[in-house]
Backbone bond lengths (Angstrom), bond angles and torsions (degrees), N, CA, C in turn:
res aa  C-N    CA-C-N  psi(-1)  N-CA   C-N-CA  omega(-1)  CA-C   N-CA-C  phi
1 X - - - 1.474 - - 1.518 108.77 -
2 X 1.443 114.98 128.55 1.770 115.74 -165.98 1.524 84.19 -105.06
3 X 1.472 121.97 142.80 1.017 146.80 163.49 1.776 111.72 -79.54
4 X 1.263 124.18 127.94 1.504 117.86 -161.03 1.955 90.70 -83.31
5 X 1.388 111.33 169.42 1.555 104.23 -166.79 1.632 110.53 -76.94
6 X 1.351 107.77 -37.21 1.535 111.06 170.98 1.465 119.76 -45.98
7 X 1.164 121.40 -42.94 1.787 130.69 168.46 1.227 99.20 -66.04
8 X 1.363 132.88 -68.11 1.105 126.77 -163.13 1.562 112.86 -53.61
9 X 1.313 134.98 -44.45 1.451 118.84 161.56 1.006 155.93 -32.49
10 X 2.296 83.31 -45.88 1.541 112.08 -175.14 1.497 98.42 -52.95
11 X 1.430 101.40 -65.04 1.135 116.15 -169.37 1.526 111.24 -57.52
12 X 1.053 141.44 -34.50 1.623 125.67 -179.77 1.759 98.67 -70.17
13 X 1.358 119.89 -19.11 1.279 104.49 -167.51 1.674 110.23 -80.31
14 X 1.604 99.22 -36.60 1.531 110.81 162.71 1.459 131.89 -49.74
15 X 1.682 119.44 -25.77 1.312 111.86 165.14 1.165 113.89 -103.94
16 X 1.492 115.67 18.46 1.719 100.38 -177.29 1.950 86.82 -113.01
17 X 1.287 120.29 -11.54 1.049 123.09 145.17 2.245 105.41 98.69
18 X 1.805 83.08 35.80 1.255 118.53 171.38 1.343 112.24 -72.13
19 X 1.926 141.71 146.75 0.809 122.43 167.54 1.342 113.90 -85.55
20 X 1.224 111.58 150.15 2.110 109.84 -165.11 1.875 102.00 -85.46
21 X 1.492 122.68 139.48 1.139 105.37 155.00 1.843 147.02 -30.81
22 X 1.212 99.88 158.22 1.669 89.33 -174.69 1.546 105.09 -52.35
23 X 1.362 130.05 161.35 1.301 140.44 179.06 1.748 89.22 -89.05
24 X 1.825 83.62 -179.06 2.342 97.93 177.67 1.648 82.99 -84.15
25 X 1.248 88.92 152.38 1.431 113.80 158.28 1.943 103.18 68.42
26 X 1.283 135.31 3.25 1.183 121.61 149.16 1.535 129.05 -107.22
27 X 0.985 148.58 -64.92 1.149 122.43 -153.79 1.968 90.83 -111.29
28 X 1.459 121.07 -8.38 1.762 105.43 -175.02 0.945 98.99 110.46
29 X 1.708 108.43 173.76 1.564 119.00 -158.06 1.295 115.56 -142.50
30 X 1.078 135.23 105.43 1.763 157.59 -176.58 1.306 91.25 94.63
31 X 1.226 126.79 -122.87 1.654 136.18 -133.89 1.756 103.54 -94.89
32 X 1.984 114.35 -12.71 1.297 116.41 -159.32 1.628 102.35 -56.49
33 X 1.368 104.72 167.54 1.465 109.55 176.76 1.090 105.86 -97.07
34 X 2.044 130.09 133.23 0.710 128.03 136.64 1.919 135.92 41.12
35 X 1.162 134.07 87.23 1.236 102.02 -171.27 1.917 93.35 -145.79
36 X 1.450 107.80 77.18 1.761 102.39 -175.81 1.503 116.13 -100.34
37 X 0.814 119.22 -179.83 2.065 145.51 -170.03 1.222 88.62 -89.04
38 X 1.099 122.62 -59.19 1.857 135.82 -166.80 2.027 97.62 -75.03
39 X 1.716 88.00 69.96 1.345 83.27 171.89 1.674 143.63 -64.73
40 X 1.462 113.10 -13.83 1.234 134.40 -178.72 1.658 105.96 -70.17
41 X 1.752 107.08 -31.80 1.640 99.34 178.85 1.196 103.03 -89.44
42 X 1.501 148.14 -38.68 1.015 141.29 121.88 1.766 133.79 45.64
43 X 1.572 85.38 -91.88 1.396 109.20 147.22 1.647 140.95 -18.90
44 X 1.761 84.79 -76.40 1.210 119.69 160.28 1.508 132.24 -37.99
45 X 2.123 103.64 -48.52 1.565 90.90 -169.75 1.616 92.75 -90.48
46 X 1.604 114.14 -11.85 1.560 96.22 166.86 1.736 124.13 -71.92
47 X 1.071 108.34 29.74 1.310 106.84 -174.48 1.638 136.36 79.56
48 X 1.290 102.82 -7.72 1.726 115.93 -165.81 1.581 108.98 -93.82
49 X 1.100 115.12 140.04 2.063 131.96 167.33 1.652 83.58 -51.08
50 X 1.431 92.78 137.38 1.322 120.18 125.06 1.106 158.29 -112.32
51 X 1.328 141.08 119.20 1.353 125.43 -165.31 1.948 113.63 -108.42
52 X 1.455 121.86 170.95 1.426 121.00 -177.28 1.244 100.34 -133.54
53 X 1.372 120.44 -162.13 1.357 138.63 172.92 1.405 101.41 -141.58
54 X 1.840 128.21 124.59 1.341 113.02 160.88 1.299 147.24 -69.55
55 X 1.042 125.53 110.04 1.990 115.25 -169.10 1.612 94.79 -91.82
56 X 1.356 86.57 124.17 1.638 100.45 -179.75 1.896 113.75 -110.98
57 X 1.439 93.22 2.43 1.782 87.08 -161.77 1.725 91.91 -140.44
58 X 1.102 106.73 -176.11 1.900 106.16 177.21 1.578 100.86 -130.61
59 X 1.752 97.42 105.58 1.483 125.22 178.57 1.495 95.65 -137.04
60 X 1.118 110.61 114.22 1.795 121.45 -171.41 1.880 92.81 -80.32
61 X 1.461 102.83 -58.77 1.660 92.48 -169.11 1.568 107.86 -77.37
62 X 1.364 140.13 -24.83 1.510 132.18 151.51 1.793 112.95 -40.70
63 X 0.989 114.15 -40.72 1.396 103.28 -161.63 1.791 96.79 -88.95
64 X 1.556 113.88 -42.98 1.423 110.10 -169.10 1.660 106.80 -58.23
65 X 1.427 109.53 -34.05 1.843 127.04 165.51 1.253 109.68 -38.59
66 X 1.366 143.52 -60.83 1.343 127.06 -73.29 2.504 61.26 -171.57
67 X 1.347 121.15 -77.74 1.179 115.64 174.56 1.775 122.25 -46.42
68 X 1.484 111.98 11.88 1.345 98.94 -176.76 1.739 110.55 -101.76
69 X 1.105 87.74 -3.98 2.458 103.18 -164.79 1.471 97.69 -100.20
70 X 1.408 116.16 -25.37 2.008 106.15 -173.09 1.194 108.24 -109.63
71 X 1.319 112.22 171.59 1.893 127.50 -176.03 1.393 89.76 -71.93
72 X 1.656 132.80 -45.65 1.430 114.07 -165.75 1.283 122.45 -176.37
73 X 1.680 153.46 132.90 1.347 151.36 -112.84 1.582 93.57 -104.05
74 X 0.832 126.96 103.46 1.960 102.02 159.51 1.701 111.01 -81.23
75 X 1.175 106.93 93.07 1.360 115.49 152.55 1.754 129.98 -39.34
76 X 0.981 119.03 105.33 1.332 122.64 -175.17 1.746 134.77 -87.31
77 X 1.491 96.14 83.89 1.717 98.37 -162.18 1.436 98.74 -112.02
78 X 1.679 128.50 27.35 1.067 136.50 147.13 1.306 154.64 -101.28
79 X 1.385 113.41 -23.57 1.218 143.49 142.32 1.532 121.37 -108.92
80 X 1.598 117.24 28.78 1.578 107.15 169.93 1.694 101.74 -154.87
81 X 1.478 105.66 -167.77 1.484 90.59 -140.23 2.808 79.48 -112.16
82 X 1.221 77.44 18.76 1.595 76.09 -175.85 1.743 99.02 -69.27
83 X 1.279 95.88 144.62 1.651 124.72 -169.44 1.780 82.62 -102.87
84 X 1.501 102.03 163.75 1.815 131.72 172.20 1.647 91.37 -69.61
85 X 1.432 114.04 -52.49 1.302 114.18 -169.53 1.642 107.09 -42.04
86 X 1.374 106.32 -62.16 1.729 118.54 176.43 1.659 126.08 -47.85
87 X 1.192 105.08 -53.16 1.679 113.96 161.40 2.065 114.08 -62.19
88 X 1.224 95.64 -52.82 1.439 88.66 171.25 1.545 117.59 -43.65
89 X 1.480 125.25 -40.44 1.483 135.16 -162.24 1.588 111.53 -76.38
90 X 2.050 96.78 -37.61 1.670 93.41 -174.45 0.990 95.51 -84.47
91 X 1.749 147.99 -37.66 1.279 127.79 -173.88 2.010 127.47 -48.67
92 X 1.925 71.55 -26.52 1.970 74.92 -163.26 1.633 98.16 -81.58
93 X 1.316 122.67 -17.81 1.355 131.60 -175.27 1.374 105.58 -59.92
94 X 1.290 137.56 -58.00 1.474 144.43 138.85 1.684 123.15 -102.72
95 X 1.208 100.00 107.97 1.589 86.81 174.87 0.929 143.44 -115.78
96 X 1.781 113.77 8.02 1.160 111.53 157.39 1.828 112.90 -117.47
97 X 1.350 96.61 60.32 1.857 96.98 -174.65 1.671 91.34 -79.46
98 X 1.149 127.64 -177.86 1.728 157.18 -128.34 1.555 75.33 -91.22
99 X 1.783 120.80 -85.51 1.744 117.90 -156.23 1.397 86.81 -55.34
100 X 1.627 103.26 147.69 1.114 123.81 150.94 1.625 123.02 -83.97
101 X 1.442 113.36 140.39 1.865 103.88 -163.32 1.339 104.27 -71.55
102 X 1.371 109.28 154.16 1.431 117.46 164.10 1.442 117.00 -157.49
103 X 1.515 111.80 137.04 1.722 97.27 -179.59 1.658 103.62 -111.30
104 X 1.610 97.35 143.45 1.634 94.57 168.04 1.760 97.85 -86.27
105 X 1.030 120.42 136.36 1.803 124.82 179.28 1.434 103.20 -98.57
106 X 1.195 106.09 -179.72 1.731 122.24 -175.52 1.743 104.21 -76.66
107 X 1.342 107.29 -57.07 1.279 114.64 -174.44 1.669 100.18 -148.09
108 X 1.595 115.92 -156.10 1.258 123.39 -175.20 1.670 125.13 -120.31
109 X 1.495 92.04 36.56 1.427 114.63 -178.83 1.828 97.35 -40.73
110 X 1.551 112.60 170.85 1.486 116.25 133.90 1.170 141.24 -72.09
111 X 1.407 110.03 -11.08 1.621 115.27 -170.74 1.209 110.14 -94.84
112 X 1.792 96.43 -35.37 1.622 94.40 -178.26 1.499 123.65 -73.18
113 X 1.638 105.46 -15.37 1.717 98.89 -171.47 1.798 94.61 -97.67
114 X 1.413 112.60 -6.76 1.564 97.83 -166.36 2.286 87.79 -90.73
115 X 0.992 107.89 -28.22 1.457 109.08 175.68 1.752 93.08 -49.58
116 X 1.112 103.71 -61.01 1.315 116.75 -145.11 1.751 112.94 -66.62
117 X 1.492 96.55 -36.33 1.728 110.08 152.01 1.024 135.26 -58.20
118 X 1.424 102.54 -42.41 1.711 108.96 -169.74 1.597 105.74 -84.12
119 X 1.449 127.19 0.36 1.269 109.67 178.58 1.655 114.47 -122.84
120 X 1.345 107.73 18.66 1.473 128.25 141.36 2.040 98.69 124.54
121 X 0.689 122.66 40.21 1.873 124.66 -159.09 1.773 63.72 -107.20
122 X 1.838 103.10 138.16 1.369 131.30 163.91 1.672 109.13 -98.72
123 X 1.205 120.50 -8.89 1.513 110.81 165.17 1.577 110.51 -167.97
124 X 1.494 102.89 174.57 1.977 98.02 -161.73 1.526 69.57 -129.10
125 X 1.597 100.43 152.34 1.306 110.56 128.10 1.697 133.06 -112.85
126 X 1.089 132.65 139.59 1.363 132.30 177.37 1.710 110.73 -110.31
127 X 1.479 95.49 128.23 1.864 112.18 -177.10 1.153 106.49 -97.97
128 X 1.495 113.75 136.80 1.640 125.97 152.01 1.607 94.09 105.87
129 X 1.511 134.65 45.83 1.323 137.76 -174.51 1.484 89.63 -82.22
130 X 1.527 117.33 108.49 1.157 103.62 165.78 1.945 124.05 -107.54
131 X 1.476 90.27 -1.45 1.870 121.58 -178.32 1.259 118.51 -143.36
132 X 1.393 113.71 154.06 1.533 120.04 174.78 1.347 111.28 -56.03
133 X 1.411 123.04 -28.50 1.246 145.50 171.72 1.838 105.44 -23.21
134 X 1.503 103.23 -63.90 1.403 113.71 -148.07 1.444 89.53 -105.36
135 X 1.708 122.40 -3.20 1.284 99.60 178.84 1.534 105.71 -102.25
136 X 1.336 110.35 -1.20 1.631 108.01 176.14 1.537 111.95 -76.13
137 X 1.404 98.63 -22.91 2.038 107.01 178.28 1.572 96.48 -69.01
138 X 1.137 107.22 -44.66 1.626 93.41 -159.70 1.591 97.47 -78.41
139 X 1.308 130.65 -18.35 1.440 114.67 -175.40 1.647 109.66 -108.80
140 X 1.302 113.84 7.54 1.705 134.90 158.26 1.482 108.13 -59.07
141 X 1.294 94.30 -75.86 1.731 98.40 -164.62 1.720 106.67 -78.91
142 X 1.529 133.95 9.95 1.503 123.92 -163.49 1.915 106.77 -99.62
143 X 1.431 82.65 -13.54 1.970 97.33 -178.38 1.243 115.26 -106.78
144 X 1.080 110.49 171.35 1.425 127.32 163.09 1.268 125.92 -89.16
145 X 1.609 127.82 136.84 1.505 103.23 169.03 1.268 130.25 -63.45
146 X 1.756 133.01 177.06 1.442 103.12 -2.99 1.629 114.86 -74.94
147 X 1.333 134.25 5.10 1.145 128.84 -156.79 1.726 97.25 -87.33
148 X 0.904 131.58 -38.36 1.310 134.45 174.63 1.737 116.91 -119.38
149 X 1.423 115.59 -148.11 1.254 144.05 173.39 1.688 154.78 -110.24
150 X 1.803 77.79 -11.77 1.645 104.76 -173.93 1.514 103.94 -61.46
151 X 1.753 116.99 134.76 1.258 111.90 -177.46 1.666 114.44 -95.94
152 X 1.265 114.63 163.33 1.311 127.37 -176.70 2.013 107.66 -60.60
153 X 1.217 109.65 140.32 1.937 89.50 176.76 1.452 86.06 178.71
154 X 1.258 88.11 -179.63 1.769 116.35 -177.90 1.806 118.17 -63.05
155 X 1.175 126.34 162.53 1.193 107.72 158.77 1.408 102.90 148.55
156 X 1.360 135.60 163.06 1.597 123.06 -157.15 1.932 86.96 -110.06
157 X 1.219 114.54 23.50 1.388 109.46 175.72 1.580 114.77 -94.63
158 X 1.577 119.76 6.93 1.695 129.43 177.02 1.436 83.56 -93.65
159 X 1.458 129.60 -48.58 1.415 122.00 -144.91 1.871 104.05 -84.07
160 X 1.598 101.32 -12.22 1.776 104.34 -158.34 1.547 87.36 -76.88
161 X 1.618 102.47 -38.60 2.077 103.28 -143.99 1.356 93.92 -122.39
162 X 1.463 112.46 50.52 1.751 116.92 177.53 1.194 127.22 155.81
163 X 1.115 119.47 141.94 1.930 138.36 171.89 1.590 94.62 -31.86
164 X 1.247 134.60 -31.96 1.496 141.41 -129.59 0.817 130.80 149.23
165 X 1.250 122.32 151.17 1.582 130.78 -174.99 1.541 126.91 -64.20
166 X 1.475 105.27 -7.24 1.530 110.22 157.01 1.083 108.56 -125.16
167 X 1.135 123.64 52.48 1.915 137.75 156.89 1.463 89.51 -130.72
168 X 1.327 141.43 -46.06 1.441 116.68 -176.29 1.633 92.26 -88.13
169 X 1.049 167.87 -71.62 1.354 164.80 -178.61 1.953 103.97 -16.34
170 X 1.544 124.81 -49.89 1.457 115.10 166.77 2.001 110.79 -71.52
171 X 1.441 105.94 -16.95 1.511 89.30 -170.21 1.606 120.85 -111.22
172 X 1.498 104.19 -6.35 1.235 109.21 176.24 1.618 129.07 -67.99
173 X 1.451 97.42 -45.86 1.610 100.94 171.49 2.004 98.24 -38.89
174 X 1.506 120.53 -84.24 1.378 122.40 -160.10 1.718 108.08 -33.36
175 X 1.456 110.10 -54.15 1.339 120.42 -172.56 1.683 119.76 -72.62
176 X 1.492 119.60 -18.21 1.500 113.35 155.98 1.319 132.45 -48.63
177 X 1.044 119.24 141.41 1.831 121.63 -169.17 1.493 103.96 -122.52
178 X 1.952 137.64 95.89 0.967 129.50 -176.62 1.654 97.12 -92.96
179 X 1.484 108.23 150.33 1.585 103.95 -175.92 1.727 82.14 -150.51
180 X 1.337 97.06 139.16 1.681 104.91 150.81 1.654 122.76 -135.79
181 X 1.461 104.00 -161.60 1.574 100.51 -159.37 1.564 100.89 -113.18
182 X 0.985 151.32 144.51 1.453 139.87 155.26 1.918 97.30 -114.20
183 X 1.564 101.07 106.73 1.643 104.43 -175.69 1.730 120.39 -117.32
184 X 1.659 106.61 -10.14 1.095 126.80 178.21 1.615 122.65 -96.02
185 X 1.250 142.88 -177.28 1.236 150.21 167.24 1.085 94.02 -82.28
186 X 1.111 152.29 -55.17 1.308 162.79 148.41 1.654 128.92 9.77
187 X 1.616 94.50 -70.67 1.225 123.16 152.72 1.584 126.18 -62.88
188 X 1.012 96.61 -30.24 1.887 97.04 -175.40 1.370 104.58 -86.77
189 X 1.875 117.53 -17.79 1.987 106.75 166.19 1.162 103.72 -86.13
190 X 1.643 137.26 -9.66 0.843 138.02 149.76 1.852 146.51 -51.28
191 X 1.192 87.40 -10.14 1.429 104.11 -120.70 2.093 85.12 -76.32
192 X 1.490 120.67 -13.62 1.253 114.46 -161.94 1.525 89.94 -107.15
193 X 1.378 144.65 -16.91 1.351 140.26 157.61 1.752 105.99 -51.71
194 X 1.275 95.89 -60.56 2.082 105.63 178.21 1.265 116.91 -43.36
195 X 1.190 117.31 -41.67 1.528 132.75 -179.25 1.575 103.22 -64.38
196 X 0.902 121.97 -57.36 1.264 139.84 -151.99 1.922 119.03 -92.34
197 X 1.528 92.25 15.39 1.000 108.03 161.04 1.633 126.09 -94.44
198 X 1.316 90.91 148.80 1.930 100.04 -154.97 2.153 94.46 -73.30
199 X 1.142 98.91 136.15 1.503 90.20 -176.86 2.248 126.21 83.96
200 X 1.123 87.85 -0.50 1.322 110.73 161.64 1.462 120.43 -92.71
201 X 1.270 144.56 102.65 1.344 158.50 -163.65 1.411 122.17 -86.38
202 X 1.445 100.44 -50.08 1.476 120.89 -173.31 1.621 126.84 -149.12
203 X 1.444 103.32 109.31 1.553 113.08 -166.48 1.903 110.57 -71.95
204 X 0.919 149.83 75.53 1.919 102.40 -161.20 1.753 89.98 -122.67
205 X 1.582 130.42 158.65 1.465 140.99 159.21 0.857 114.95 -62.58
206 X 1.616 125.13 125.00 1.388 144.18 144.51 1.824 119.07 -52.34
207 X 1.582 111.37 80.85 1.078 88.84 -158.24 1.071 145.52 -84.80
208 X 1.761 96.07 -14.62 1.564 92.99 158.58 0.952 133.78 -60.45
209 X 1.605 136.77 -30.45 1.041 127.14 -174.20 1.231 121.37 -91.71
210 X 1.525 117.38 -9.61 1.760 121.90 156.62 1.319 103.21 -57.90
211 X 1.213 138.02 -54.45 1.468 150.78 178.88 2.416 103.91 -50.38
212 X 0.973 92.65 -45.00 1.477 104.44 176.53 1.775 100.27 -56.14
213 X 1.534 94.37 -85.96 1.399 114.82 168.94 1.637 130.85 -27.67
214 X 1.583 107.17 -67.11 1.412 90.94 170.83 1.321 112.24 -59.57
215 X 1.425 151.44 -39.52 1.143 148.90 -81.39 1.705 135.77 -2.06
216 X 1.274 106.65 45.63 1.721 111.83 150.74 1.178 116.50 -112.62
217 X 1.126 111.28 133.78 1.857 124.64 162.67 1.246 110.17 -42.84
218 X 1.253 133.74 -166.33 1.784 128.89 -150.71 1.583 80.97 -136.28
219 X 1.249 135.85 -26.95 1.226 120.56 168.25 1.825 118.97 -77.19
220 X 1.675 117.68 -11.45 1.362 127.31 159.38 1.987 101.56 -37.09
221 X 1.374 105.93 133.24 1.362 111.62 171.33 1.977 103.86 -71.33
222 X 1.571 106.23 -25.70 1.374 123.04 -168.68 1.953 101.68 -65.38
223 X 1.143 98.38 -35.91 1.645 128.30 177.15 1.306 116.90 -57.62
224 X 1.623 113.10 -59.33 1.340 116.72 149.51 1.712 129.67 -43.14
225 X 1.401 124.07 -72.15 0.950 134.39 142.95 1.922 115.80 11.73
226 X 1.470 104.11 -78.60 1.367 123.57 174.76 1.824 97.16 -43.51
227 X 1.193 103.71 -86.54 1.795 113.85 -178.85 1.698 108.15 -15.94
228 X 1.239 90.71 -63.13 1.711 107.89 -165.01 1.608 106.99 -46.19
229 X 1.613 102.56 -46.97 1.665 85.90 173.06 1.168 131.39 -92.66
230 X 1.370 117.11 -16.30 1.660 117.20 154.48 1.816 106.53 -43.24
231 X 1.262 121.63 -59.29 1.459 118.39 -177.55 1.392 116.08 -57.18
232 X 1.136 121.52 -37.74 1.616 137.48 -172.37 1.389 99.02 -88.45
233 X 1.366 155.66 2.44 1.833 165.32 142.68 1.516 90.41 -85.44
234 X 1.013 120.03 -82.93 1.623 112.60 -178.96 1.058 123.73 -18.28
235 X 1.262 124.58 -79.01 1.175 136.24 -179.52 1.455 115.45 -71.22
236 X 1.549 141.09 -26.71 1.303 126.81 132.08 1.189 130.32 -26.61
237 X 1.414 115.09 -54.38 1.910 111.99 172.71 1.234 122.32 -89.40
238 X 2.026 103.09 39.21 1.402 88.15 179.04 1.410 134.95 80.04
239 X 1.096 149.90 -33.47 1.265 156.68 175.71 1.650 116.71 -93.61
240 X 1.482 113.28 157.59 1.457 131.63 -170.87 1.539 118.34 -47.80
241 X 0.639 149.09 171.48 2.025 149.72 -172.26 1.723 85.66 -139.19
242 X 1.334 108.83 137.22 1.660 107.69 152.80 1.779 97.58 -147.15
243 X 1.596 96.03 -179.87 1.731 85.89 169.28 2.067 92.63 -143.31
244 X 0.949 101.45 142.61 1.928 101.83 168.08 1.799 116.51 -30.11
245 X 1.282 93.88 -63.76 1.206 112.12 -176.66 1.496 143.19 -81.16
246 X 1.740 115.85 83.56 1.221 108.23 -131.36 1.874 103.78 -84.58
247 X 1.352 106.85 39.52 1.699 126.86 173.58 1.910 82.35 -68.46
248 X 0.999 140.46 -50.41 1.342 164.70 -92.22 1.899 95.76 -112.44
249 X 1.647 100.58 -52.17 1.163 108.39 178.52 1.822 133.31 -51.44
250 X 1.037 98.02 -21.63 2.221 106.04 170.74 1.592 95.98 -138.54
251 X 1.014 79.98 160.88 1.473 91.20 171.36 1.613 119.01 90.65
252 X 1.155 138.38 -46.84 1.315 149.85 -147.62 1.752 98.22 -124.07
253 X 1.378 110.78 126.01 1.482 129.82 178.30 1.600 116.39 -31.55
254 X 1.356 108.49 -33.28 1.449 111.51 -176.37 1.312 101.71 -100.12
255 X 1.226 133.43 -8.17 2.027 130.26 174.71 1.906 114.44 -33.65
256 X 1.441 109.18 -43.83 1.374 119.63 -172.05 1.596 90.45 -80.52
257 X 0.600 123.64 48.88 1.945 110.49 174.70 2.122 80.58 -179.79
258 X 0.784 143.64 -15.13 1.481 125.13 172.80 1.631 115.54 -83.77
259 X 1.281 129.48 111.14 0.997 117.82 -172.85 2.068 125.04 -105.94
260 X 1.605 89.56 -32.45 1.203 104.25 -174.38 1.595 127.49 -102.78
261 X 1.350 126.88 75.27 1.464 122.55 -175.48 1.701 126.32 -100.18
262 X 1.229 112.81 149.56 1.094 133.15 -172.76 1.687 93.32 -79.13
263 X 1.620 112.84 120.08 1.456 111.61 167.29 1.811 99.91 82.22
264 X 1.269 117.55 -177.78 1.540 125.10 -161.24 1.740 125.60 88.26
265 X 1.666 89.10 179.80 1.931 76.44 -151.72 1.702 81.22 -78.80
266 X 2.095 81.95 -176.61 1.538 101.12 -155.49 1.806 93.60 -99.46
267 X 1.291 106.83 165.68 1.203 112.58 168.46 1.626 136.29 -37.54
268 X 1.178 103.89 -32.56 1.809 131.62 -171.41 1.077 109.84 -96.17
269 X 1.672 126.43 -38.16 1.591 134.85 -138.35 1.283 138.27 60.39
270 X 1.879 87.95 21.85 1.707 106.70 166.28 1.568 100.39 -55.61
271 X 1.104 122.27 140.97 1.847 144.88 131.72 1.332 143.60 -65.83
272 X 1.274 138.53 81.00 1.073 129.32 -177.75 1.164 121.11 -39.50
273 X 1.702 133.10 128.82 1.471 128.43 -178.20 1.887 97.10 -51.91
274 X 1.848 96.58 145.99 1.325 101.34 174.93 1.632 109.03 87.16
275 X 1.092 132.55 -43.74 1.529 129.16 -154.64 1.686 104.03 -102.08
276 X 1.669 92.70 109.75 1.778 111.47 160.43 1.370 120.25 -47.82
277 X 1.710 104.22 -65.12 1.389 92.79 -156.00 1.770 85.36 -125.88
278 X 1.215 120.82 146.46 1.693 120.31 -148.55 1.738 91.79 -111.40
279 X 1.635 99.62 -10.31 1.724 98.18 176.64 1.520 101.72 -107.74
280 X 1.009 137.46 30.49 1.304 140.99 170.61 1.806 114.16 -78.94
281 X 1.301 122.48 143.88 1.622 109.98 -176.81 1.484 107.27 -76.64
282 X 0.957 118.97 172.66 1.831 111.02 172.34 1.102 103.14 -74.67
283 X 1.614 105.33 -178.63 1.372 114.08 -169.60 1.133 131.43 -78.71
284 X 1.358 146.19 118.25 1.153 138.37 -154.02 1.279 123.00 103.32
285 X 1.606 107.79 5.51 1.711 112.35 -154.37 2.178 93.56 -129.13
286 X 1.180 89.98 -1.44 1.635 97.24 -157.13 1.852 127.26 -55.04
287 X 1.099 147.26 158.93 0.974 107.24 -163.65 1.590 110.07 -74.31
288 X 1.103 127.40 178.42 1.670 132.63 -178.68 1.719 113.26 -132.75
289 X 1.496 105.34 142.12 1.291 102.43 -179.65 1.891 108.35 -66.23
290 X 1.542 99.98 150.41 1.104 123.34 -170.25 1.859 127.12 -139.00
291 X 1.454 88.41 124.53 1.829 80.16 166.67 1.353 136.74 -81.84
292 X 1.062 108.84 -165.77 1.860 106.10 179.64 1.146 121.43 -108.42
293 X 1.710 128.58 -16.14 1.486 151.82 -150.98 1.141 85.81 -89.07
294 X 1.476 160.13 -107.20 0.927 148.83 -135.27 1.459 135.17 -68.23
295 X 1.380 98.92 7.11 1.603 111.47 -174.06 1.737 107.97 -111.71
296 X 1.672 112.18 -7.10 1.294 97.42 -165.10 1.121 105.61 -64.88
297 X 1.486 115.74 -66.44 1.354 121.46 -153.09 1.687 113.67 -44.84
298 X 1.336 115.65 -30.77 1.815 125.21 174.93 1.619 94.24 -54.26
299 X 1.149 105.23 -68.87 1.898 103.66 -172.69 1.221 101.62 -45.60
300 X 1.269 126.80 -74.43 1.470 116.37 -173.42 1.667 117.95 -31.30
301 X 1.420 114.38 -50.71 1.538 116.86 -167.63 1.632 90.54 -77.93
302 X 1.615 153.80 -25.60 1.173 133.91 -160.56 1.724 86.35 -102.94
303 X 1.487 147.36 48.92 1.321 118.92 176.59 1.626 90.47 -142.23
């Protein structure tokens, strides 16, 4: 069996762990600009913040409401008790409203990102990247070959983002959005290996729990410090900067280089009933008091 030469590249470029040219039908061909379905990345390579709203529970007409004012949903299958079954239902209820879907997952299983593909979600995020290790899983299973690993299967995500299952099969690779978290000390000496993984899109800090983790508060100058080189690895390897906490977006030295946050206002200046401040983390996510003892020795070794 002769392999035609166009495959054969793709594919050598995929195990030497090259990023592969744009595919047909996503992003265009020689110099065109950009033009994807997955409007939230979109956004992104034009340079612009994005913000979401979190759906933590399964309310089909709340979310179809509520998904028409933001760039894009963060689905919450890490801190809440929503099933694939439940996200599968509100997506199909409207599926092409304004946010574009996205689930944050538990970890970077295969099951969870091929669930999470096959039932139409345009990007994952994965928390607690503390190695290239765990960011090659999450950007393994989110593609198609030859560029990745994601397998062929069922799922109402051919029918959401295409004529067919080989119209979304050429356009999905371009239009997937892989994002992870760097929330540890761990991750942040890490933090320019993580980046620099082939199929990784978008780096951004979890910040409370860097703030947990190191033990400094986010007002610690030591705190800053941490951020600065996650953004400064990021943006060395090329790829997007975001932070959780979209407090993050004005104000703070790194805002002009943060692009991607979890939560923030909506496109319109719709309000969710109930909600003060629209850049606040959800509940349970808030920042927490913190010491300084356990974070020195990391600062010392990252300066």
């Amino acid at each position: 069996m002769r392999f035609s030469c166009t495959f054969s590249l793709l594919l050598s470029a995929a195990l030497l762990g090259i990023p592969a040219p744009a595919q047909e039908g996503g992003r265009g061909a020689g110099n065109a600009k950009p033009v994807l379905y997955n409007t939230v990345k979109q956004k992104l390579l034009d340079g612009k913040q994005v913000f979401s709203f979190t759906q933590t529970k399964f309310d089909i007409a709340g979310y179809c409401e509520t998904a028409k004012h933001y760039d894009y949903t963060w689905f919450e299958m890490q801190h809440s008790t929503l099933e694939f079954k439940d996200i599968e239902a509100m997506i199909a209820a409207c599926p092409h409203v304004h946010a574009t879907p996205m689930i944050r997952l538990p970890d970077a299983q295969e099951w969870h990102i091929q669930h999470a593909t096959d039932i139409g979600v345009l990007g994952i995020v994965v928390p607690t990247v503390d190695d290239a290790d765990r960011a090659r899983e999450a950007a393994k299973w989110s593609r198609y070959p030859p560029v990745a690993r994601r397998s062929s299967g069922q799922g109402q995500a051919r029918t959401l983002w295409g004529a067919n299952a080989a119209d979304y099969a050429k356009t999905i690779n371009d239009n997937m959005l892989v994002v992870v978290m760097i929330e540890t000390p761990t991750g942040v000496a890490n933090a320019y290996d993580i980046a620099s993984v082939p199929g990784i899109d978008v780096v951004i800090i979890g910040n409370n729990d860097l703030s947990v983790f190191s033990g400094f508060a986010q007002t610690d100058d030591r705190y800053q410090i941490l951020m600065n080189k996650v953004r400064d690895d990021t943006l060395r390897a090329g790829k997007i900067f975001g932070q959780a906490n979209a407090n993050y977006a004005k104000g703070n030295p790194l805002s002009k280089d943060s692009k991607f946050f979890q939560n923030g206002p909506s496109n319109d200046g719709w309000m969710p009933s109930g909600v003060l401040n629209p850049n606040a983390p959800p509940p349970g996510e808030e920042d927490k008091p913190a010491g300084a003892a356990s974070g020195k020795t990391v600062v010392k070794k990252l300066k």
